[in-house]
C-alpha positions in Angstrom: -46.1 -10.2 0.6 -42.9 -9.2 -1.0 -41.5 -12.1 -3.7 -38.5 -13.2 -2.6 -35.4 -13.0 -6.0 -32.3 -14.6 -5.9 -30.3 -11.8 -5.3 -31.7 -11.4 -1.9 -31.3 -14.6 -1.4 -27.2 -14.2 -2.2 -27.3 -10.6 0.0 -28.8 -12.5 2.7 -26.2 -15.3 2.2 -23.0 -12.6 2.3 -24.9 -11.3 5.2 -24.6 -14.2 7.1 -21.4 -14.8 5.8 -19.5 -11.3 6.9 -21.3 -11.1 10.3 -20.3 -14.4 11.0 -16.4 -14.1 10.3 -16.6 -11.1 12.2 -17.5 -13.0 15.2 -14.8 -15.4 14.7 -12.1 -13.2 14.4 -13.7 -10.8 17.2 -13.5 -14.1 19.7 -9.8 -15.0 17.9 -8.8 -11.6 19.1 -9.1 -13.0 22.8 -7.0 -16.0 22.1 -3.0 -15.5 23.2 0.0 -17.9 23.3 0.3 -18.5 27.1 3.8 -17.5 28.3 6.6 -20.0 29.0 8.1 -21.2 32.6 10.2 -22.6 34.0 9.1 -25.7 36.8 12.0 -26.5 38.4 14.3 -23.9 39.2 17.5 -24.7 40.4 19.4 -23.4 43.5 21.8 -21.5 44.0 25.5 -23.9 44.2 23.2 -26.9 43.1 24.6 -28.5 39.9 23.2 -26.7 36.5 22.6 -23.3 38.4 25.0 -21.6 36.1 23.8 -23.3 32.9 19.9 -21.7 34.5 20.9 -18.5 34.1 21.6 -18.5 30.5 18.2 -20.7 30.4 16.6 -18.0 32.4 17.5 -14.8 30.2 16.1 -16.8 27.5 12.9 -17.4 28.9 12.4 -13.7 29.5 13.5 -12.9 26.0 10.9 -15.3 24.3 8.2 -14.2 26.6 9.2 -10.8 25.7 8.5 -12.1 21.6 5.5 -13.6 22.8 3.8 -10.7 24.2 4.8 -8.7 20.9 3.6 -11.5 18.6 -0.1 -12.1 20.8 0.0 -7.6 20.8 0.1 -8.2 17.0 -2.5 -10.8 16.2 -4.9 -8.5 18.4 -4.7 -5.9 16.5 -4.5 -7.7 13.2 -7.9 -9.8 14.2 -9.8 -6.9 15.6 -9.2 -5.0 12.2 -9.9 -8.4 10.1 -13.3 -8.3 12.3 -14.3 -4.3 12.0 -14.0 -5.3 8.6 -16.2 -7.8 8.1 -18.9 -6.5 10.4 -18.9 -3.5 7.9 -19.0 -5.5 4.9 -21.5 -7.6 6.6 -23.4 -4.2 7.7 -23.7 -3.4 3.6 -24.9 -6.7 2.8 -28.0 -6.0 5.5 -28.4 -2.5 3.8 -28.3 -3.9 -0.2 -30.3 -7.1 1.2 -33.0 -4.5 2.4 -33.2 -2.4 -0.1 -33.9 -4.9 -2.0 -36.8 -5.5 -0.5 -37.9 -1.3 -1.3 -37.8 -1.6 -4.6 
């Protein structure tokens, strides 16, 4: 039976560590900020129609932000989480070969 050392211990410990944070970020990369609308539209020649349209072209302007900022954070998590599944990937290999020697 192999004797366990402390420095498997800590690559088992990084392990755990790196494949975990992958996960997390991997499942944050599914997350996005929900576009806006609007309820309660106004009609045409009912009182505030005009003041909707500015309202309106706004709306589809931030939504417009929002896809670009929710594009961004995917990409930026799904990177953060390729990297710590390889960095967890070499702690499995180093806790292993630990075990060789």
């Amino acid at each position: 039976m192999p004797k366990i050392e402390t420095l498997d211990v800590i690559w088992f410990f990084f392990m755990a560590v790196f494949f975990y944070l992958g996960y997390a970020y991997w499942r944050n990369s599914q997350n996005e900020i929900r576009q806006f609308y609007i309820r309660q539209k106004p009609k045409e020649g009912e009182e505030g129609f005009e003041a909707f349209q500015l309202i309106d072209e706004f709306v589809t302007q931030f939504n417009s932000y929002l896809q670009t900022v929710n594009s961004n954070a995917k990409s930026q998590n799904i990177l953060a989480s390729a990297g710590f599944f390889f960095g967890g990937l070499a702690s499995l290999i180093a806790w292993i070969l630990g075990f060789i020697k």
